[in-house]
PDB file of N, CA, C and O in Angstrom:
ATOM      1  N   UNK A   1       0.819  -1.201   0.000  1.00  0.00           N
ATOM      2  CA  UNK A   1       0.000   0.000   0.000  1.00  0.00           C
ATOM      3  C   UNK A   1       0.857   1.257   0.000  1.00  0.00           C
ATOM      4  O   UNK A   1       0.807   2.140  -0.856  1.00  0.00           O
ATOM      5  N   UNK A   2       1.929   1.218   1.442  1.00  0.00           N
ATOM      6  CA  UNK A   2       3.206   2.629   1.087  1.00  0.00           C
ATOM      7  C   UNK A   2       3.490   2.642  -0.207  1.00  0.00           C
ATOM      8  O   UNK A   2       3.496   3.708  -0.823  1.00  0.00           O
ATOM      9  N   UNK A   3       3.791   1.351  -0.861  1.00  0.00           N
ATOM     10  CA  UNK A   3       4.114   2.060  -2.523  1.00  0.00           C
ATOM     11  C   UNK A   3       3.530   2.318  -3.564  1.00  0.00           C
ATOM     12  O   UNK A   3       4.064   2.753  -4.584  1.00  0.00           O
ATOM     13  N   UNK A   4       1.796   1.952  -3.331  1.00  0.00           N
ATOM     14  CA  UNK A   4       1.483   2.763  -4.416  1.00  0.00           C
ATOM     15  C   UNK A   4       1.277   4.226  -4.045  1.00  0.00           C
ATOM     16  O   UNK A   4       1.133   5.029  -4.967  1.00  0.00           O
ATOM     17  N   UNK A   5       1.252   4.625  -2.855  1.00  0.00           N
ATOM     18  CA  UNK A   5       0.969   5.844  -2.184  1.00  0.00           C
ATOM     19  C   UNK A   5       1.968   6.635  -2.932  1.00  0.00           C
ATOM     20  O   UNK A   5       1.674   7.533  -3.721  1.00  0.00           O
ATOM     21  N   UNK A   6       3.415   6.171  -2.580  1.00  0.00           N
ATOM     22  CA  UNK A   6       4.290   6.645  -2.974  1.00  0.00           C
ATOM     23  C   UNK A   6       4.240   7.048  -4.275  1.00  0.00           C
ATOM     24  O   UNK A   6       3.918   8.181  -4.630  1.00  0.00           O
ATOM     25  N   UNK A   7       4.637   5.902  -5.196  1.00  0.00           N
ATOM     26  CA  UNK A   7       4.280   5.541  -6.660  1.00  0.00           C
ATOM     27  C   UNK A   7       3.355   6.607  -7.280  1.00  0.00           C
ATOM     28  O   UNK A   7       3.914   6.908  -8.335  1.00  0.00           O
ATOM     29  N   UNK A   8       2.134   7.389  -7.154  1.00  0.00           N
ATOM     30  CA  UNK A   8       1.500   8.232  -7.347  1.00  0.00           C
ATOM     31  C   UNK A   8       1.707   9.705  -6.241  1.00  0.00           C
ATOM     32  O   UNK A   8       0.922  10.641  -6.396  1.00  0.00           O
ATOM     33  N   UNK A   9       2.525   9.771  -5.436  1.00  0.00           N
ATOM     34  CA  UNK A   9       2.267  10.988  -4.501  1.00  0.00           C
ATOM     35  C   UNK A   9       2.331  12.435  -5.745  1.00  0.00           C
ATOM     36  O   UNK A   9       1.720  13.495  -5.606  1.00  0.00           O
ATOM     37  N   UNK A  10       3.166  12.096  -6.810  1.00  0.00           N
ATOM     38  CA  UNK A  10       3.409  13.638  -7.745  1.00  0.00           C
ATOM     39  C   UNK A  10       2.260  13.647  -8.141  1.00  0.00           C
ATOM     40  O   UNK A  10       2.009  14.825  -8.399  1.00  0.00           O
ATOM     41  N   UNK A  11       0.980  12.734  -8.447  1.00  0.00           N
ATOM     42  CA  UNK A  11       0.308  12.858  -9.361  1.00  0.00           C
ATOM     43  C   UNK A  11      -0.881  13.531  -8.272  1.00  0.00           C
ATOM     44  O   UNK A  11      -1.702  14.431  -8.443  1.00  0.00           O
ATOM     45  N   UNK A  12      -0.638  12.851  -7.343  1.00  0.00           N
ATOM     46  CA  UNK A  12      -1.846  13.639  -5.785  1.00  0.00           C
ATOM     47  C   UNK A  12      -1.514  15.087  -5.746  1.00  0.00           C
ATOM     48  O   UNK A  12      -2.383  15.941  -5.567  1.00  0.00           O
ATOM     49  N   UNK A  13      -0.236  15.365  -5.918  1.00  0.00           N
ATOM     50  CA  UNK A  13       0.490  16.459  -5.423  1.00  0.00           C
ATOM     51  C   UNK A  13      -0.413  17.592  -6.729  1.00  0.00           C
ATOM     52  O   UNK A  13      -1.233  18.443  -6.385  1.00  0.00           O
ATOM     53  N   UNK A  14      -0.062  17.361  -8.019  1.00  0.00           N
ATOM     54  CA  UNK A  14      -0.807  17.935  -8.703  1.00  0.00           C
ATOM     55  C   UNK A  14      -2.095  18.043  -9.385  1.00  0.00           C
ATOM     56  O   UNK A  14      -2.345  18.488 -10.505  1.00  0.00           O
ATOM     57  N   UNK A  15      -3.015  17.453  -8.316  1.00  0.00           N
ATOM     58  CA  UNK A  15      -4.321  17.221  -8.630  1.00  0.00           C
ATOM     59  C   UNK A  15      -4.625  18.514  -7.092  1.00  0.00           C
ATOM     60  O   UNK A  15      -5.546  19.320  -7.224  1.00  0.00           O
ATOM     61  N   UNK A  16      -3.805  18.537  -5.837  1.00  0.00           N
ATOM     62  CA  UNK A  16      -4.638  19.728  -5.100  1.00  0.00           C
ATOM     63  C   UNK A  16      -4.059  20.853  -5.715  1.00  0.00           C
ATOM     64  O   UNK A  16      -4.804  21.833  -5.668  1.00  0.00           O
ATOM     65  N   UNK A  17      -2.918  21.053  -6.309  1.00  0.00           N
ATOM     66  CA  UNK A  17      -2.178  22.123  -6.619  1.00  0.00           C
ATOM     67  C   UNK A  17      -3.487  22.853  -7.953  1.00  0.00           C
ATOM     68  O   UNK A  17      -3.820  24.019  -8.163  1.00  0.00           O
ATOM     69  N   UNK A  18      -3.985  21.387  -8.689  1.00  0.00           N
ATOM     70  CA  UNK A  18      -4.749  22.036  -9.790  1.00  0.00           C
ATOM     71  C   UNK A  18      -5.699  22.360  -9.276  1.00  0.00           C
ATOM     72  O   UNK A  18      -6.125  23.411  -9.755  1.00  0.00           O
ATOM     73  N   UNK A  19      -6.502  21.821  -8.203  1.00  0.00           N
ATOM     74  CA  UNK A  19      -7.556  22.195  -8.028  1.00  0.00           C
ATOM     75  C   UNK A  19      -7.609  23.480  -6.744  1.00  0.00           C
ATOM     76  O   UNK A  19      -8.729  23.990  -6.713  1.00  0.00           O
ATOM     77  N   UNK A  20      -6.825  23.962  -5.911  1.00  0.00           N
ATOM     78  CA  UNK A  20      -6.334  25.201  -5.732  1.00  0.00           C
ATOM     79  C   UNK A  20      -6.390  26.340  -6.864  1.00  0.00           C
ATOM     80  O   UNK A  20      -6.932  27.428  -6.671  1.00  0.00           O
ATOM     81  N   UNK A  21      -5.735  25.946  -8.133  1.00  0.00           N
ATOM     82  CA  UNK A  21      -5.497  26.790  -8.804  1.00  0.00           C
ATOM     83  C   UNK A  21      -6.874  27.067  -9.665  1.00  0.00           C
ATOM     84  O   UNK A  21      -7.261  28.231  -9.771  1.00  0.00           O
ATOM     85  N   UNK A  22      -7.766  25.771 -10.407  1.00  0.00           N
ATOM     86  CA  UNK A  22      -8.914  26.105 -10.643  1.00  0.00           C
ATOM     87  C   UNK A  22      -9.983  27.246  -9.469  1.00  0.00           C
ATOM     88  O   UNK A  22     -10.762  28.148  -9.780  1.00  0.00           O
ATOM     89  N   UNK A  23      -9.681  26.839  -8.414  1.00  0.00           N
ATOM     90  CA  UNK A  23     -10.517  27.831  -7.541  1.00  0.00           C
ATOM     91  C   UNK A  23     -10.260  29.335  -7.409  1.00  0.00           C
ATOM     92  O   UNK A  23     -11.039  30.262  -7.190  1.00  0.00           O
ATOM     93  N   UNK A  24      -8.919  29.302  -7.610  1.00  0.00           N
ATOM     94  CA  UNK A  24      -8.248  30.806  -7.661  1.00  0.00           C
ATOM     95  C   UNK A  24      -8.502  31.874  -9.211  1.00  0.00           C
ATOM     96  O   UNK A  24      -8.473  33.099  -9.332  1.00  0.00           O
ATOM     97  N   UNK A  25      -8.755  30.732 -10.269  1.00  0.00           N
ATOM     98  CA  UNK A  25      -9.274  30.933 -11.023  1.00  0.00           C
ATOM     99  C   UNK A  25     -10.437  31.447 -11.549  1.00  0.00           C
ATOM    100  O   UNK A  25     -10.630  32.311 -12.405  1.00  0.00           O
ATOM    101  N   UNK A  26     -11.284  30.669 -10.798  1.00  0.00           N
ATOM    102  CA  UNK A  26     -13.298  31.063 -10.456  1.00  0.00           C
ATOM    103  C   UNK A  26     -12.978  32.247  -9.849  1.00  0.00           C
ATOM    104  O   UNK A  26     -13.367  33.294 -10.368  1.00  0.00           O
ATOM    105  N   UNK A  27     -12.326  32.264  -8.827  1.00  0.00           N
ATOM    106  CA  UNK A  27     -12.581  34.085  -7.916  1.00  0.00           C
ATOM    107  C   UNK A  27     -12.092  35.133  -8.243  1.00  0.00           C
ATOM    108  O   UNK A  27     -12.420  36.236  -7.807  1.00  0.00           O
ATOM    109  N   UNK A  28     -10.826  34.782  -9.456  1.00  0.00           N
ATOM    110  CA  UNK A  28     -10.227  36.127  -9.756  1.00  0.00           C
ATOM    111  C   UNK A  28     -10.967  36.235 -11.015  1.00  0.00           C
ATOM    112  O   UNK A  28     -11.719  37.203 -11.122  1.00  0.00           O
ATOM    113  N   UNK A  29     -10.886  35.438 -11.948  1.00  0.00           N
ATOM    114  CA  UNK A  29     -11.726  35.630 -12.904  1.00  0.00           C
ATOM    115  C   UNK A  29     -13.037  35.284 -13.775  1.00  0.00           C
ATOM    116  O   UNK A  29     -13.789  36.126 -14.265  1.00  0.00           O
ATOM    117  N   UNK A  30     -13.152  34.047 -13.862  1.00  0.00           N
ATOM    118  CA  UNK A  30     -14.960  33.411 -13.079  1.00  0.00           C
ATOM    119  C   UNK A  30     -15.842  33.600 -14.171  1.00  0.00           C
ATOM    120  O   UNK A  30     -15.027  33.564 -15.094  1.00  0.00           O
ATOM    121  N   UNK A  31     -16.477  33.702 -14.478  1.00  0.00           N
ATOM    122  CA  UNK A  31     -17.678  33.892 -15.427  1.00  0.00           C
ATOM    123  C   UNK A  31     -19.210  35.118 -14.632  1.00  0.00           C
ATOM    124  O   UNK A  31     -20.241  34.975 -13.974  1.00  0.00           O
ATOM    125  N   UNK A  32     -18.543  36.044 -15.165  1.00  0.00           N
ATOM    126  CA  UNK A  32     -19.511  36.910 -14.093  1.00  0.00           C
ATOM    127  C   UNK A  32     -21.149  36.729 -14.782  1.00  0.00           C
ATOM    128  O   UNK A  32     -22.051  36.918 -13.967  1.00  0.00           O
ATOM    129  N   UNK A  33     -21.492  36.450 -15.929  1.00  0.00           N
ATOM    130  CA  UNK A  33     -22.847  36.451 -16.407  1.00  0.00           C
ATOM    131  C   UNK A  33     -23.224  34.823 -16.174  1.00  0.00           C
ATOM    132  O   UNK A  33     -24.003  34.320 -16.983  1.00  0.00           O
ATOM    133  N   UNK A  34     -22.951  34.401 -15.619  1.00  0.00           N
ATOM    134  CA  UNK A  34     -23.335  32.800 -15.379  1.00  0.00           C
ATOM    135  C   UNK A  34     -23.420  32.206 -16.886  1.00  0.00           C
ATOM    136  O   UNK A  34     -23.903  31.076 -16.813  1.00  0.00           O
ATOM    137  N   UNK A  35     -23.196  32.475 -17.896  1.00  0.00           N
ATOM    138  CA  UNK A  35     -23.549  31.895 -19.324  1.00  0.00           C
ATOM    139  C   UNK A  35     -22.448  31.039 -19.443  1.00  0.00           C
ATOM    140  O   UNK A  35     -22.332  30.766 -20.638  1.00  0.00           O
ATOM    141  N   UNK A  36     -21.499  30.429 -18.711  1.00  0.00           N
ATOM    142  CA  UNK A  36     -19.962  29.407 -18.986  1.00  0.00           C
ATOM    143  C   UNK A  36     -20.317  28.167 -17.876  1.00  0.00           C
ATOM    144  O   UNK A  36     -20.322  28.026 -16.653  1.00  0.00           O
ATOM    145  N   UNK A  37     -20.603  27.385 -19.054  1.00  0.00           N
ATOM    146  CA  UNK A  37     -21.042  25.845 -17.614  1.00  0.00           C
ATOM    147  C   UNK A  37     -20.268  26.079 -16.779  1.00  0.00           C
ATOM    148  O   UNK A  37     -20.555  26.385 -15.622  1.00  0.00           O
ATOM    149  N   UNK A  38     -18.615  25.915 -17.471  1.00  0.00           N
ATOM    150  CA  UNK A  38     -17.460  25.284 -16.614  1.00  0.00           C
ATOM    151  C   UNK A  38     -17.386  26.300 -15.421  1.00  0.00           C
ATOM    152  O   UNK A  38     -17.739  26.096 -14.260  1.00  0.00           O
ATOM    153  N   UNK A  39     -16.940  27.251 -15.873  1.00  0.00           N
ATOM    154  CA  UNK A  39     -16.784  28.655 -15.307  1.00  0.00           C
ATOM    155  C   UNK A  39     -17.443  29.231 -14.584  1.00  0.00           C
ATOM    156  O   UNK A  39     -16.828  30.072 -13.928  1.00  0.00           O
ATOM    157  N   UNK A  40     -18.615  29.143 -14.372  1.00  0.00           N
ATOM    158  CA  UNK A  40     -19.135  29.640 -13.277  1.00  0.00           C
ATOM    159  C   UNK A  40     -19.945  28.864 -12.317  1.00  0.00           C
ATOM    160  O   UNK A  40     -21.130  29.079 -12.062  1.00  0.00           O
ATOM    161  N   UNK A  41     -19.276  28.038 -11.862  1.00  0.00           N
ATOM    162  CA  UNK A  41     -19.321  27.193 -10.954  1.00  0.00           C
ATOM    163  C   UNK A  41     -18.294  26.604 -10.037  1.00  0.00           C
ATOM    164  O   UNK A  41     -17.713  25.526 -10.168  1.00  0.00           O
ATOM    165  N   UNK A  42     -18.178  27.424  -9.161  1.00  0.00           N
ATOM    166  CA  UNK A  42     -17.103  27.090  -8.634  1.00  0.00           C
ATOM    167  C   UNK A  42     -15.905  25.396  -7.865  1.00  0.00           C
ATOM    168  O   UNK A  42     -14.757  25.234  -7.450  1.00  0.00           O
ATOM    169  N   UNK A  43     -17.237  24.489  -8.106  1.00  0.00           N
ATOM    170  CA  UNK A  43     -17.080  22.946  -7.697  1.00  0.00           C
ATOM    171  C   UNK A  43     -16.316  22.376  -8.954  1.00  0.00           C
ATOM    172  O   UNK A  43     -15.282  21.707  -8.953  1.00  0.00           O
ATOM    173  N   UNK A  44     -17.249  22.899 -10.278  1.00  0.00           N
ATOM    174  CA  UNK A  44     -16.730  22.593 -11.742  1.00  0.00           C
ATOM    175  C   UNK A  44     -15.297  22.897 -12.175  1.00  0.00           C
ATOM    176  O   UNK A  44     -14.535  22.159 -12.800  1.00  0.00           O
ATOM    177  N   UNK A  45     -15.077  24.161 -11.706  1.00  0.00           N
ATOM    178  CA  UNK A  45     -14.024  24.161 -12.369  1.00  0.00           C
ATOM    179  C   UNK A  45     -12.342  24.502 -11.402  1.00  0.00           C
ATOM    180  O   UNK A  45     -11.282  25.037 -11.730  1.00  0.00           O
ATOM    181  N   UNK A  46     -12.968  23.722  -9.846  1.00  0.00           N
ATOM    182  CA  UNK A  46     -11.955  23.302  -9.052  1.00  0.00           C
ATOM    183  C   UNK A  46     -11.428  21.715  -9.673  1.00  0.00           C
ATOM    184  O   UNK A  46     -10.290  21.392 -10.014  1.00  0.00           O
ATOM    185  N   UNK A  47     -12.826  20.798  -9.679  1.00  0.00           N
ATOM    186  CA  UNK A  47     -12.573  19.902 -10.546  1.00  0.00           C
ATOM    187  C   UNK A  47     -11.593  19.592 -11.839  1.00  0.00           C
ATOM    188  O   UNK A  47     -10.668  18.783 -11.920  1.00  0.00           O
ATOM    189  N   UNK A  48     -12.069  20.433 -12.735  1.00  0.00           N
ATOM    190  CA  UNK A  48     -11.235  20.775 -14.151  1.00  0.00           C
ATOM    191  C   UNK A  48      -9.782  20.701 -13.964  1.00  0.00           C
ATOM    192  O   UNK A  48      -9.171  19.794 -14.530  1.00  0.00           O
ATOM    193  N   UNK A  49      -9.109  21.619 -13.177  1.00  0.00           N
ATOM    194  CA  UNK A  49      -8.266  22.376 -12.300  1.00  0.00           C
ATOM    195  C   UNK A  49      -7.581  20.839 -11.890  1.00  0.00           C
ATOM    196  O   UNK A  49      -6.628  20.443 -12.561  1.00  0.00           O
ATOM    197  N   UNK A  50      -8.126  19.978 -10.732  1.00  0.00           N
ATOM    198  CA  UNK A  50      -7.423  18.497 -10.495  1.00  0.00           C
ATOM    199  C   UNK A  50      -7.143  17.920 -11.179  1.00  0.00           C
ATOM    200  O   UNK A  50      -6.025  17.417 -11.066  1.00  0.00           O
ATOM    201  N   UNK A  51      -8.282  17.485 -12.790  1.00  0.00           N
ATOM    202  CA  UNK A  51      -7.860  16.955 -13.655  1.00  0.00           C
ATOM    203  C   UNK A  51      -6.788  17.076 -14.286  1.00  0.00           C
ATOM    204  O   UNK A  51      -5.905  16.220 -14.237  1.00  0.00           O
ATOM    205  N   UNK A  52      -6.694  18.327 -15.079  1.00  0.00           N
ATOM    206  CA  UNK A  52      -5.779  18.924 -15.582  1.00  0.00           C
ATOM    207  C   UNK A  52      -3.902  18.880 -14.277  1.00  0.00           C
ATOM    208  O   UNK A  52      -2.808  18.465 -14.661  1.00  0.00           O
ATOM    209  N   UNK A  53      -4.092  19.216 -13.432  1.00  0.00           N
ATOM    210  CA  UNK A  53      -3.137  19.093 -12.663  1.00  0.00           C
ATOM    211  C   UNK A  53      -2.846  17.332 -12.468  1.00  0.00           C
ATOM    212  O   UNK A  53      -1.668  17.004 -12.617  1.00  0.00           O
ATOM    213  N   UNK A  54      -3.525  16.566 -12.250  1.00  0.00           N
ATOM    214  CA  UNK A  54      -3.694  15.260 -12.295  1.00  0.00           C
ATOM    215  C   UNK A  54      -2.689  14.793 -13.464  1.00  0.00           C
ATOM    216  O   UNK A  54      -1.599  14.287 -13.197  1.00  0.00           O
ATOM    217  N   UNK A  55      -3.118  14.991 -14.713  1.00  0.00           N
ATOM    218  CA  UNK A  55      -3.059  14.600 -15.790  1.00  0.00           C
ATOM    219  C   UNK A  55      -1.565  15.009 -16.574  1.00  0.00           C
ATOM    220  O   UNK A  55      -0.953  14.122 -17.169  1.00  0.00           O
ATOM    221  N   UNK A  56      -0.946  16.648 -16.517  1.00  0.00           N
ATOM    222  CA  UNK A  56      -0.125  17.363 -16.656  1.00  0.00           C
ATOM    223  C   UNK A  56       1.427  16.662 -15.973  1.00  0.00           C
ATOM    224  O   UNK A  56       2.359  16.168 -16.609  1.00  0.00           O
ATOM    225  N   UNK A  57       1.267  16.858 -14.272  1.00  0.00           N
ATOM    226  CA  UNK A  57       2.413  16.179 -13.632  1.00  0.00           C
ATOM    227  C   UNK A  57       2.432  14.488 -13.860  1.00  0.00           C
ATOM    228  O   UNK A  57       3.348  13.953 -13.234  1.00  0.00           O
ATOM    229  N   UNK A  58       1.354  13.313 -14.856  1.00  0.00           N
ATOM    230  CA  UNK A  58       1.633  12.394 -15.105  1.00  0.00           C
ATOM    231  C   UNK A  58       2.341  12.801 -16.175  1.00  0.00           C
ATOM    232  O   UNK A  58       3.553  12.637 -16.320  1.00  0.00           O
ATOM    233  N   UNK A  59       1.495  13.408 -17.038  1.00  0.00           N
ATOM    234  CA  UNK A  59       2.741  13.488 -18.323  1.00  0.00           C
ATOM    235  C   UNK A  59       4.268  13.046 -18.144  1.00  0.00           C
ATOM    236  O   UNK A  59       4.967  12.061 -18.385  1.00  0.00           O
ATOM    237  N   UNK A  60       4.421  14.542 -17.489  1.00  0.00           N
ATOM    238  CA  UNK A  60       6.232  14.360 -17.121  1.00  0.00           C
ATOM    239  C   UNK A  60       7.068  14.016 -15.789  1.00  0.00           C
ATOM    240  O   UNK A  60       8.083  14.577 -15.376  1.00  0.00           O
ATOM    241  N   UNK A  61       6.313  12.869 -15.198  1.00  0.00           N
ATOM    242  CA  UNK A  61       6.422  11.749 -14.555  1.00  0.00           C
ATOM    243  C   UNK A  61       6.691  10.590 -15.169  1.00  0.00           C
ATOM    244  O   UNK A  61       5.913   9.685 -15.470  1.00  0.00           O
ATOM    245  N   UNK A  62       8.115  10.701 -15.374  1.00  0.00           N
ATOM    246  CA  UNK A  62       8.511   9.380 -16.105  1.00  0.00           C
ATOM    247  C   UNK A  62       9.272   8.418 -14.519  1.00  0.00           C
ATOM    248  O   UNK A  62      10.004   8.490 -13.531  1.00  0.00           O
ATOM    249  N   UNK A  63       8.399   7.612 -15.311  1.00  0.00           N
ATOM    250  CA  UNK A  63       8.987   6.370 -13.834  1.00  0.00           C
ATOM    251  C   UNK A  63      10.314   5.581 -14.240  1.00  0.00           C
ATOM    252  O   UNK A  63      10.387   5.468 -15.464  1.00  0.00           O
ATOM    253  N   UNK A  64      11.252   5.075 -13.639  1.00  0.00           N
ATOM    254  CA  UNK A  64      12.033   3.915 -14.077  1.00  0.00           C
ATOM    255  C   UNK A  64      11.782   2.874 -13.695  1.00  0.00           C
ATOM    256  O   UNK A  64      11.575   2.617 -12.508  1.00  0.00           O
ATOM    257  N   UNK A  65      11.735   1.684 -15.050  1.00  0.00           N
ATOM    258  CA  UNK A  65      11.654   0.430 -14.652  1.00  0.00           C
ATOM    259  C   UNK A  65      12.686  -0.319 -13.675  1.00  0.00           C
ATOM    260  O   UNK A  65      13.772  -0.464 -14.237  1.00  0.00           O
ATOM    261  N   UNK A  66      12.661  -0.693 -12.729  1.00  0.00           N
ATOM    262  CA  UNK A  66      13.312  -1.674 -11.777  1.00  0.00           C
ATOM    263  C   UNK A  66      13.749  -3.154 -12.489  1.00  0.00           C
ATOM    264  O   UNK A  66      14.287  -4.030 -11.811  1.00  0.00           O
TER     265      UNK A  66
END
């Protein structure tokens, strides 16, 4: 279990970092007429935000084979 924890911690690491940053996103700039699914909702596009952070630090997370 420690190693898959391990094994994925960059990819945890940039799923709160994204979804921090999606939220910082909604409040500074946001969708002020409510007309942007993503965007003006602030759950949505904290979400987005993890994915994307999720997804990004796997990219260039190269593992070595043992």
């Amino acid at each position: 279990m420690r190693k898959r924890i391990k094994d994925h911690l960059l990819e945890v690491i940039g799923a709160i970092v994204g979804g921090i940053g999606g939220f910082i996103y909604y409040h500074t700039i946001g969708c002020s007429s409510g007309a942007c699914p993503i965007k003006s909702n602030p759950w949505l596009v904290s979400l987005w935000g993890k994915i994307m952070g999720y997804l990004i630090v796997g990219i260039f997370n190269f593992k070595r084979k043992s």
